[in-house]
C-alpha positions as CSV (number, residue, x, y, z in Angstrom):
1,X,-4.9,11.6,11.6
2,X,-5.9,15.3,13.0
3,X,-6.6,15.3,16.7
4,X,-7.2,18.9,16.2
5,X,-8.0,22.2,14.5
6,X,-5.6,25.1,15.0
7,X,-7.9,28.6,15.4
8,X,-5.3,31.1,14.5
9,X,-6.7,33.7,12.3
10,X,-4.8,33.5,8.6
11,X,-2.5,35.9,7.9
12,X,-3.4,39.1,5.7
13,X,-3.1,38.5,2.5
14,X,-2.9,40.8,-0.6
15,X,-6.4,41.0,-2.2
16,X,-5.1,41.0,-6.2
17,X,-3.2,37.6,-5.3
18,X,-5.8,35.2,-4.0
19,X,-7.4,35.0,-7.9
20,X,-4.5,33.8,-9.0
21,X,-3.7,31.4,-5.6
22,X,-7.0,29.9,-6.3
23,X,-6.5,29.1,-10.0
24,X,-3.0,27.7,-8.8
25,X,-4.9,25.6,-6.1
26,X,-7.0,24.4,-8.6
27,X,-4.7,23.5,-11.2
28,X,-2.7,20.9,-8.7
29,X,-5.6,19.5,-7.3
30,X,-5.9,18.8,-10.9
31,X,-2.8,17.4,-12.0
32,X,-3.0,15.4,-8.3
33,X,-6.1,13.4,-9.6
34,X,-4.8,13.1,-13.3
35,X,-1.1,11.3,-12.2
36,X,-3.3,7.8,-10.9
37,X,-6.2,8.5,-13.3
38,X,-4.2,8.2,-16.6
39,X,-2.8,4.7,-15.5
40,X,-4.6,3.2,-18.1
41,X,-2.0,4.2,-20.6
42,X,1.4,2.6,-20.6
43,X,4.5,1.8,-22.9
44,X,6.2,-1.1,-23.0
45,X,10.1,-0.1,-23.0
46,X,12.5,-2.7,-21.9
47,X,9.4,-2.8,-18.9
48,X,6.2,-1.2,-18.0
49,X,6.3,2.7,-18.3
50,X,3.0,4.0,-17.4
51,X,2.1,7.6,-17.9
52,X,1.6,8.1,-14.1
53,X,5.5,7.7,-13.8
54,X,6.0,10.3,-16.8
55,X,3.9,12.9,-15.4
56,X,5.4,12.6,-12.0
57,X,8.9,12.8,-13.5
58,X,7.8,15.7,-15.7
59,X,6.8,18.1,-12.9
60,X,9.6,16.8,-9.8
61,X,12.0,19.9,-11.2
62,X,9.3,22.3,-10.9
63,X,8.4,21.2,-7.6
64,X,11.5,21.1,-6.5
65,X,12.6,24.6,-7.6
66,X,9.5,25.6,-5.3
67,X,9.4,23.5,-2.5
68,X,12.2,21.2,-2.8
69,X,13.8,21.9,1.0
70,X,10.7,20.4,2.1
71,X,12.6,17.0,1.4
72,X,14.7,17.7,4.4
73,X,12.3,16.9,7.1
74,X,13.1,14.3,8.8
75,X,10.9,11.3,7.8
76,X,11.9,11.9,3.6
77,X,15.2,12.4,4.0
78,X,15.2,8.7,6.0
79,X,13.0,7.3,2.9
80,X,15.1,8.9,0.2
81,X,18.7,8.0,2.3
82,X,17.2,4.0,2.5
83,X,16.1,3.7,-0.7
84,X,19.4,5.6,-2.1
85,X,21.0,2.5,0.2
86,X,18.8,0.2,-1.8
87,X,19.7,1.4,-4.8
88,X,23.0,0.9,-4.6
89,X,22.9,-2.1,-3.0
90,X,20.9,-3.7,-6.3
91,X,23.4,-1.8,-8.3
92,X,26.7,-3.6,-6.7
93,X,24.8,-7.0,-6.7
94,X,24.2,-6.6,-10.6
95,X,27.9,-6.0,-11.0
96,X,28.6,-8.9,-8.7
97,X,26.2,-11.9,-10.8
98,X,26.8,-10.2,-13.7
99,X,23.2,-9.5,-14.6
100,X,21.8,-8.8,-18.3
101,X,21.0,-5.7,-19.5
102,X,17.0,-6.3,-20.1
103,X,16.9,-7.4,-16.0
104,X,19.2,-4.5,-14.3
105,X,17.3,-1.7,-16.6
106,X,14.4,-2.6,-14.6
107,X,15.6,-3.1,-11.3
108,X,17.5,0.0,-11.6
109,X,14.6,1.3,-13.1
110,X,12.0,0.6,-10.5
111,X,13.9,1.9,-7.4
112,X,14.5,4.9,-9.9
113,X,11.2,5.8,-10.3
114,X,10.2,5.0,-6.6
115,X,12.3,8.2,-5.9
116,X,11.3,10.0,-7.8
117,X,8.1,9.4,-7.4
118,X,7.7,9.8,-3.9
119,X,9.5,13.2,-3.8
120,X,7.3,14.7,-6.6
121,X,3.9,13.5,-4.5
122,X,5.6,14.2,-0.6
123,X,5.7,18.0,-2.4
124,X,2.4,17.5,-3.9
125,X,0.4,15.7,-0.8
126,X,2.3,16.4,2.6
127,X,0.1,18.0,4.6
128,X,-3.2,18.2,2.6
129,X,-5.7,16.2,3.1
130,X,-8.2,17.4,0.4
131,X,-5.3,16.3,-2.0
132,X,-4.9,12.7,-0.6
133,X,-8.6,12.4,-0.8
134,X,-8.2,13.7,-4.4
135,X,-5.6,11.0,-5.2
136,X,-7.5,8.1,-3.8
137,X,-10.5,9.1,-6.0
138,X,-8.2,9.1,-8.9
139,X,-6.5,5.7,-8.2
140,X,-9.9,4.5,-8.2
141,X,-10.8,6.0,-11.6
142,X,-7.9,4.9,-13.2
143,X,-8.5,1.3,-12.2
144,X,-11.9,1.5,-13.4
145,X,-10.5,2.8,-16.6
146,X,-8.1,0.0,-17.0
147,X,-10.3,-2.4,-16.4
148,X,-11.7,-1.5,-20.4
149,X,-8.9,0.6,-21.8
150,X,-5.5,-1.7,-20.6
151,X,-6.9,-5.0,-18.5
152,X,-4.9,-7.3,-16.9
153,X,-3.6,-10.6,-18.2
154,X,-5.8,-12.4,-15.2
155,X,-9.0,-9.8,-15.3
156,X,-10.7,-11.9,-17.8
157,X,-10.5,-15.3,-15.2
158,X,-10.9,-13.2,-12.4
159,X,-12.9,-9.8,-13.2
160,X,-13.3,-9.0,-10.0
161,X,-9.9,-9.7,-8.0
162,X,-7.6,-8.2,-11.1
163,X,-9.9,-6.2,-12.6
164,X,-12.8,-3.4,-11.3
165,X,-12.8,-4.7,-7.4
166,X,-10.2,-2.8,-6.1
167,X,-11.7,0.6,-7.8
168,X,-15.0,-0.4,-6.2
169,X,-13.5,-0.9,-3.7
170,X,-11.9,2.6,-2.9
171,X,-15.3,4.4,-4.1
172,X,-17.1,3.0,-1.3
173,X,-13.8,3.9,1.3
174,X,-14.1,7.3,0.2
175,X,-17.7,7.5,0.6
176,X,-17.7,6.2,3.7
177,X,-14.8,8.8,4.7
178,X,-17.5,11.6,3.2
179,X,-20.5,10.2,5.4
180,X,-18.3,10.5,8.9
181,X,-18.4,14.2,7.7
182,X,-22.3,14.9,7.2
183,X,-24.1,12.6,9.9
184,X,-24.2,12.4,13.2
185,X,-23.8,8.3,13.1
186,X,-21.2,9.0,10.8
187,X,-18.5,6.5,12.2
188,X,-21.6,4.0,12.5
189,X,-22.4,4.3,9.1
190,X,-19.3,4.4,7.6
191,X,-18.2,1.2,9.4
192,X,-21.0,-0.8,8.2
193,X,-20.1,0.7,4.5
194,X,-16.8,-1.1,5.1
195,X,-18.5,-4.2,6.7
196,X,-20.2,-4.3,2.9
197,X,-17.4,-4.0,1.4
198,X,-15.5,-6.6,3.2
199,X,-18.0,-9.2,3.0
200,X,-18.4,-8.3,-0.6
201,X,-15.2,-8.8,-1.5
202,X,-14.7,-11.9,0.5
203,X,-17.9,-13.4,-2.1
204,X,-16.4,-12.0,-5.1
205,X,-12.8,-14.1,-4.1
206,X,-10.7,-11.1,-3.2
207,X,-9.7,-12.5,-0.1
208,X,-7.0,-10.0,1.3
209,X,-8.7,-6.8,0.1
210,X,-11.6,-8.3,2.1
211,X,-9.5,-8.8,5.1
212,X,-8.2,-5.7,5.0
213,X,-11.9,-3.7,4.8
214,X,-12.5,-5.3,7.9
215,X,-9.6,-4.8,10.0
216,X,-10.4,-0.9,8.6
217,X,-13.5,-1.5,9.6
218,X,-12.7,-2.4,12.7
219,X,-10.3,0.1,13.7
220,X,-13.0,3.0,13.1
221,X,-15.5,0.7,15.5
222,X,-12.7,1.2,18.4
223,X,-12.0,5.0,17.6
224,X,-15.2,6.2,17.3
225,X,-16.3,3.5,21.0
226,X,-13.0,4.2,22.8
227,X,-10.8,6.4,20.6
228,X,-10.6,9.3,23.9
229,X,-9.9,6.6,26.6
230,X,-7.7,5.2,24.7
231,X,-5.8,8.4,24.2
232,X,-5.7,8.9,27.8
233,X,-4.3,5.9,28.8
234,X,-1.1,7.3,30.2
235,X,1.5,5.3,28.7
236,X,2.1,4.5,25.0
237,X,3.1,0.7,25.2
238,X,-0.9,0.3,26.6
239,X,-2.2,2.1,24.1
240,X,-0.4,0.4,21.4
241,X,-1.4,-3.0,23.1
242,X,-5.1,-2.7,23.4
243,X,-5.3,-1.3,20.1
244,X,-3.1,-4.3,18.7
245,X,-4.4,-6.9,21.2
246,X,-8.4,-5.7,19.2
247,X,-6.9,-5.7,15.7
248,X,-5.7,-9.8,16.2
249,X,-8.9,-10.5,17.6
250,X,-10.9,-9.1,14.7
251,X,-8.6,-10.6,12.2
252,X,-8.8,-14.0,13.7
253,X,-12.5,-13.5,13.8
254,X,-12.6,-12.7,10.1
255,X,-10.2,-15.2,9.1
256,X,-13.0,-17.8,11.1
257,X,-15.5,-16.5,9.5
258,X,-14.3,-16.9,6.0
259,X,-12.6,-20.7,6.7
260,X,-16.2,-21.6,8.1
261,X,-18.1,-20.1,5.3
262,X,-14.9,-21.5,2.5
263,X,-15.3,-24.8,3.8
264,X,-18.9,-25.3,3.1
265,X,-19.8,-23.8,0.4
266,X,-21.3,-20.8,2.0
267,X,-19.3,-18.6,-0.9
268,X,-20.2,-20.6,-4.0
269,X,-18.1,-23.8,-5.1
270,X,-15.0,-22.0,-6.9
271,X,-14.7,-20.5,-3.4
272,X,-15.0,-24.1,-2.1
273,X,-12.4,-25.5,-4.3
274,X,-9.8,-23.2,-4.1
275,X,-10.3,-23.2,-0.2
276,X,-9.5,-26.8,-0.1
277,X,-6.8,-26.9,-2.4
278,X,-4.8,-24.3,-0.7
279,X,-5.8,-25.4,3.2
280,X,-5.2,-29.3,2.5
281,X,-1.6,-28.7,3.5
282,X,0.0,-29.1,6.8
283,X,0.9,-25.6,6.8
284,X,-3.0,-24.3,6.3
285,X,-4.4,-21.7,4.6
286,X,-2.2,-18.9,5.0
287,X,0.6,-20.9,3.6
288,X,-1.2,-22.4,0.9
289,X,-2.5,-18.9,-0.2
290,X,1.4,-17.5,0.2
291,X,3.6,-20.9,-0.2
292,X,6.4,-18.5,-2.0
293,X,8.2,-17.6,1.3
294,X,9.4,-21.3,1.9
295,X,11.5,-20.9,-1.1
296,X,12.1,-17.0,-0.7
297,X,13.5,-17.6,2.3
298,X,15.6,-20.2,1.5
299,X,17.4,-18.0,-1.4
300,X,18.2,-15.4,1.1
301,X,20.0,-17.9,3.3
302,X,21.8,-19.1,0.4
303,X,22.6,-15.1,0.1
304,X,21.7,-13.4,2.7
305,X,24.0,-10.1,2.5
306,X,24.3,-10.0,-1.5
307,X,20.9,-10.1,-3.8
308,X,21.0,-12.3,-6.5
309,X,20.5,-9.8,-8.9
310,X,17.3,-7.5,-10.8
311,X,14.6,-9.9,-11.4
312,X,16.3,-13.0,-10.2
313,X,16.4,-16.4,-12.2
314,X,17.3,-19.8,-10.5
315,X,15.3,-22.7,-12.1
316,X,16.1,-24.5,-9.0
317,X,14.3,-22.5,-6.5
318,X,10.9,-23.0,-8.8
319,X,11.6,-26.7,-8.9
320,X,12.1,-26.6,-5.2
321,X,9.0,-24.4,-4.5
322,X,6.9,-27.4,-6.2
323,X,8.5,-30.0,-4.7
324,X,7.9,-28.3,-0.9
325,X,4.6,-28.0,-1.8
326,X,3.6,-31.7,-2.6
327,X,5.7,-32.2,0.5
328,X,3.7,-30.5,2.5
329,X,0.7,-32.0,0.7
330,X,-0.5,-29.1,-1.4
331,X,-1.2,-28.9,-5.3
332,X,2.5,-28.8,-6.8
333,X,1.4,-26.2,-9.1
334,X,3.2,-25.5,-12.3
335,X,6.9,-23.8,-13.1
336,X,7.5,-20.3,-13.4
337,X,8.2,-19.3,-17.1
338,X,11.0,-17.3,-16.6
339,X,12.3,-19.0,-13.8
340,X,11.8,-16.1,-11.5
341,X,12.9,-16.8,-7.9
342,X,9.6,-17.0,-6.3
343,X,8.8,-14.2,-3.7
344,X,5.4,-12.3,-4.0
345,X,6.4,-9.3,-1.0
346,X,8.1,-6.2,-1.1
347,X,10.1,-7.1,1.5
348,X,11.6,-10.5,1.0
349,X,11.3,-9.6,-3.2
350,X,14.2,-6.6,-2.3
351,X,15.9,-9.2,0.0
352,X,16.1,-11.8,-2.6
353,X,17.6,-9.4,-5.5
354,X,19.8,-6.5,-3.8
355,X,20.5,-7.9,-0.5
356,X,19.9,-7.2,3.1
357,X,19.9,-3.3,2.7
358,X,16.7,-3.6,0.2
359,X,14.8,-5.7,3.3
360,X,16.1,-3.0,5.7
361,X,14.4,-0.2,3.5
362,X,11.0,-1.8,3.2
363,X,11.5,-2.9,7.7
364,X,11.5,1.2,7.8
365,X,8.6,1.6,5.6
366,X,6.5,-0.9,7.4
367,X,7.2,1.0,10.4
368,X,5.2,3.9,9.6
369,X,1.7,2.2,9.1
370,X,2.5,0.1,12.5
371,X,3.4,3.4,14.1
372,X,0.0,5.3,12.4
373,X,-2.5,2.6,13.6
374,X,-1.0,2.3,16.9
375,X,-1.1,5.8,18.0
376,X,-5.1,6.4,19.2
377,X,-7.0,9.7,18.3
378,X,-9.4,11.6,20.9
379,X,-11.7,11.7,18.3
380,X,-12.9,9.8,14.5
381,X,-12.5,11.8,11.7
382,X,-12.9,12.4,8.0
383,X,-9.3,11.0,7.2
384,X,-9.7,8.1,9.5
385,X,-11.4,5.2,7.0
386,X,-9.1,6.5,4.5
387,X,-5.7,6.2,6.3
388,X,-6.8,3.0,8.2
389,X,-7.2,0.6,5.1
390,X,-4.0,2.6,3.2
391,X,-2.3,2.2,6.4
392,X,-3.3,-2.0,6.2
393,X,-2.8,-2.3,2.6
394,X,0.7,-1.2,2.9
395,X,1.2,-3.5,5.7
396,X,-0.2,-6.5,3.4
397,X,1.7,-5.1,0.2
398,X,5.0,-5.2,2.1
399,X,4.7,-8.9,3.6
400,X,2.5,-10.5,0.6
401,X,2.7,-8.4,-2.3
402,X,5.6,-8.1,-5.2
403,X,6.9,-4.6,-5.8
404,X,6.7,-3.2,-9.0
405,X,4.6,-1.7,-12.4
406,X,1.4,0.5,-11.0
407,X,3.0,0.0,-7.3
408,X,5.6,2.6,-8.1
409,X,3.5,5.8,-7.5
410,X,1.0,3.7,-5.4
411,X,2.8,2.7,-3.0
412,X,4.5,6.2,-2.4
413,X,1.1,8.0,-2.0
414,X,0.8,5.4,0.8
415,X,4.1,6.4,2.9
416,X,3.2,9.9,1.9
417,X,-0.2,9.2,4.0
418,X,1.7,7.8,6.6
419,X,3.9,10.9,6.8
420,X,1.1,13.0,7.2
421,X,-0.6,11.2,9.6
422,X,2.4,10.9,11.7
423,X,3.4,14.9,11.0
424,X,-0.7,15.2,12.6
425,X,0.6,13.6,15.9
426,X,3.4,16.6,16.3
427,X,2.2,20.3,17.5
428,X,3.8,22.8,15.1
429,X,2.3,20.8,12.1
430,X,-1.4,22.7,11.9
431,X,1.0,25.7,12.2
432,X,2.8,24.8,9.3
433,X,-0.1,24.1,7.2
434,X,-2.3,27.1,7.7
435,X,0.7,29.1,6.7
């Protein structure tokens, strides 16, 4: 996030170029909000191919013929040597077990298009904030879209959680990113947008994306209250622990607030039911909401070096999930149909099918949001509400979330974000840009 504004007067430029310049700018910031927005349309070949992943593919060679060194800064060429690592680590484990054809295609497939993928929009994005912006609102059209043109199996049950909530969702992040711009409250505002949003979402049953509104919400209260101080505390451990020590405390607080509400039937009696059923073990909530990494993590014991292969199948670690779970004294549940080891994370999902180098891949890309919301500004900004919830969501997708379909070019724009917030931090970047 920009702590400041360089001054430096633009260089001369020739008069008869900037028409064509600004029809150029145009153009991208075009094709930038197009790539999320046409995510509605997808083909089903061996897996999910969404057009998103097409158009990115389509335009990485010109991109690259134009700005393609820009891929050897440091922080890509890490991501693109890790997930190279990953890659070939989920290569050598398919060789090893022998996988089939209709699994390793899309394993090989999605670590593919993660690749490419991120290097077409670190070209695109890097560096420009009006374009990340631009790509947010497009994510959020796109859902929207989907939600009529291409729902999800689940939107009908849940309309809300897997279906036009997440799209609302963003609309009202942006807008309160625009609001810190044109009042003088702005940070004020804008946090109690979010406050909405979260307590929204926590009504409507979306749980996390609640969470996560909050803790955003949050983390603009202490910038905008403390956000100089905090910068000038002289050594970065501090910093990094008052900020971490008030993110806990607000998500404890939140997590209260929704147990006390859940448990009676403050949020309406599906709420109610679904609280108790997944809080009646002896694990709690958390668990009950997530009970997939008492098996996950059992399977990478059982392998902890090797993966067991694109989309791994074990019957018994689905049998075993259910029977932990009455164990423990939750609802058993019901078995997997294609007896996918259970995992539901980035992290542990890479772990469990190529090994320990796909879990080392994803431990590097969770260090970038850590390392973004860590690192206090002197002063809020436009980009703050924005980067704060991608900056959480990617922290939740990488612990809680599987990795795959629409995530490929999501979850790219994400580390992208990171990337440029962290490039903000260093002094030649405003340099670099205004050139």
């Amino acid at each position: 996030m920009p702590n400041s504004v360089s001054n430096t007067a633009p260089p001369v430029c020739d008069a008869s170029l900037i028409g064509p310049l600004l029809r150029r700018i145009k153009m991208l910031d075009v094709i930038v909000f197009l790539i999320p927005a046409t995510q509605f349309f997808e083909l089903k070949i061996v897996g999910r191919l969404f057009f998103s992943d097409m158009l990115l593919a389509l335009i990485l060679p010109v991109l690259l013929v134009d700005y393609g060194q820009r891929l050897r800064a440091r922080l890509p060429m890490i991501f693109i040597s890790f997930a190279l690592l990953w890659f070939f680590a989920q290569v050598a484990t398919d060789i090893v077990r022998v996988t089939v054809f209709s699994d390793y295609v899309r394993g090989w497939a999605k670590i593919g298009f993660t690749l490419i993928n991120f290097c077409a929009l670190y070209l695109l994005l890097y560096g420009h904030q009006h374009r990340l912006t631009v790509y947010a609102v497009g994510l959020a059209t796109g859902g929207l879209i989907s939600c009529f043109v291409n729902p999800s199996l689940y939107a009908a049950d849940y309309p809300w959680k897997f279906g036009y909530g997440a799209p609302i969702t963003w609309f009202l992040i942006i807008l309160a990113a625009r609001i810190i711009s044109h009042r003088r409250k702005g940070p004020y505002f804008a946090s109690g947008i979010l406050v909405g949003a979260a307590a929204l979402n926590i009504f409507m049953g979306f749980r996390s994306l609640g969470g996560i509104c909050f803790l955003t919400a949050s983390y603009m209260f202490v910038q905008a209250e403390w956000g100089a101080r905090l910068a000038s505390v002289s050594t970065r451990p501090r910093q990094a622990f008052l900020i971490g020590l008030v993110l806990v405390v607000s998500g404890v607080a939140v997590f209260k607030m929704y147990d006390y509400s859940a448990r009676y039937g403050l949020l309406g009696k599906d709420a109610q039911e679904k609280y108790e059923t997944q809080a009646s073990g002896e694990f709690g909530l958390l668990f009950g909401g997530r009970s997939e990494v008492l098996v996950s993590s059992r399977a990478i014991l059982d392998s902890p070096f090797l993966g067991h292969g694109s989309w791994a199948k074990d019957d018994q670690y689905s049998s075993l999930l259910i029977e932990l779970r009455r164990q423990a004294g939750y609802v058993g549940g019901v078995y997997n149909e294609e007896d996918l080891i259970p995992t539901h994370s980035h992290l542990l999902g890479a772990w469990v099918e190529a090994g320990l180098l796909g879990a080392i891949f994803w431990a590097w890309v969770l260090s970038l949001p850590v390392r973004v919301l860590l690192r206090p500004n002197r002063e809020i900004d436009s980009v703050t509400p924005l980067a704060a919830f991608v900056a959480f969501l990617l922290i939740w997708d990488i612990f809680f979330s599987p990795y795959g379909a629409g995530l490929r070019f999501i979850t790219p724009y994400y580390v992208v974000f990171m990337m440029t917030c962290l490039g903000w931090g260093c002094r030649t970047f405003t340099t670099r840009v205004n050139r």
